[in-house]
C-alpha positions, -999 to +999 in steps of 0.1 A: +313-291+453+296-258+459+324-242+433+319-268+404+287-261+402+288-228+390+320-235+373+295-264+351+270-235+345+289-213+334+312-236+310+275-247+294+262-216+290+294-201+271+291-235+249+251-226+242+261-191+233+287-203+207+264-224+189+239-202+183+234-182+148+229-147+156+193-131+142+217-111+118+230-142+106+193-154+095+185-124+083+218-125+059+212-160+048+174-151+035+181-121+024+206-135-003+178-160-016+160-126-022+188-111-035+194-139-063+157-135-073+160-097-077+169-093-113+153-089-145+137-118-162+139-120-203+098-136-198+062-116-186+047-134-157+021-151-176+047-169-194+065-182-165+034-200-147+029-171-118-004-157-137-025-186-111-054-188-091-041-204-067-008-181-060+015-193-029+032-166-001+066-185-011+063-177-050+053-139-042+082-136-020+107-154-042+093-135-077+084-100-061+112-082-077+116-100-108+104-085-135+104-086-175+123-051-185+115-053-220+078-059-216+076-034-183+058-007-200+034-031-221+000-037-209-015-072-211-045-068-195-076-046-215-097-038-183-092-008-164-063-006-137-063+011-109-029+022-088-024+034-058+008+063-046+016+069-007+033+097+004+053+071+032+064+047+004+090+068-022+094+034-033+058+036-053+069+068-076+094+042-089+075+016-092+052+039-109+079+054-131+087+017-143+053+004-149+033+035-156+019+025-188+002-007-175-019+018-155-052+035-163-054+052-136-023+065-102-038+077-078-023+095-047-035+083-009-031+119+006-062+140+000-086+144+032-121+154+037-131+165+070-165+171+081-166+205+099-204+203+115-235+205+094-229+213+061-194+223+063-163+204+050-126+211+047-100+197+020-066+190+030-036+171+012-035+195-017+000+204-009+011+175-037-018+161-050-024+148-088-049+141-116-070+118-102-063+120-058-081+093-038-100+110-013-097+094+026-129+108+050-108+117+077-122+105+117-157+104+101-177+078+118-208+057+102-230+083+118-210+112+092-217+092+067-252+086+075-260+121+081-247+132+053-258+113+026-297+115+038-293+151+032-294+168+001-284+201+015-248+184+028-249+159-004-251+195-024-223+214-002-199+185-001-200+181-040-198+216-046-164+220-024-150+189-044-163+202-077-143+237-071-112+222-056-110+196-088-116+231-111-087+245-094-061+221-086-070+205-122-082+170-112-095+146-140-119+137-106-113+119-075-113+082-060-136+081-035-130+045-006-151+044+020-154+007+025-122+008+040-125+035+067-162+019+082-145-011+091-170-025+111-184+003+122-225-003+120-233-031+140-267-050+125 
């Protein structure tokens, strides 16, 4: 008795294993419904409904590579359009190879500004930066900000390191996000 026991266990256990897809499997299987979608479509997205309001995770997912190739350089839209480049996706200078023209602005993520003590500021990134670099406050806290846009003295020094790095690196000017690094920083 004590023998078939284990014997049961172990006969269930290798029929359990059997049956089951492996995660590689899954990953396969979805990763060929992607794969279909990936091609070139001979329509722009407003002309084959995804332009919407009310866009759905499945549609992104499905239409995310598909794209029209003889309308990729076209712009349809008249407003301003701003793009962003990270130095940890390679995959962005392609995409902003390809639709390049449907930008007013690229910008690159990779141009710091750290705040040195009162009045003193240092500018790093520069190493590959571009026309128009989006400038990231690095480990400021709301209390950097504060101080130093209630003074004109830092106000004055800050703009006048920006203004001479933009002379010499040749920027058109900078993007400046800070909504993005106070989080919720200042408690009311």
């Amino acid at each position: 008795m004590h023998l078939k026991i284990p014997l049961l266990v172990f006969a269930l256990a290798s029929v359990q294993v059997d049956a089951t897809l492996s995660k590689t499997d899954a990953k396969k299987a979805a990763s060929k419904t992607l794969e279909e979608k990936a091609h070139h479509s001979d329509k722009i997205v407003q002309d084959r409904g995804l332009v919407v309001t009310d866009a759905k995770a499945k549609d992104i997912i499905l239409e995310h590579k598909s794209y029209c190739a003889k309308k990729a350089r076209e712009r349809h839209f008249l407003g301003d359009v701003l793009g962003y480049i990270t130095p940890w996706n390679s995959h962005g200078y392609d995409v902003a190879k390809i639709f390049g023209n449907k930008f007013t602005t690229i910008s690159p993520v990779w141009l710091q500004v750290k705040r040195k003590g009162k009045e003193r500021f240092q500018l790093t990134g520069l190493h590959d930066a571009d026309q128009v670099p989006r400038i990231l406050f690095e480990d400021w806290s709301y209390q950097d900000f504060e101080s130093v846009f209630d003074s004109e003295d830092e106000i004055e020094e800050l703009s006048n390191q920006m203004i001479q790095v933009a002379k010499i690196e040749n920027f058109d000017g900078f993007v400046a996000e800070v909504w993005s690094q106070l989080g919720n920083q200042k408690q009311a």
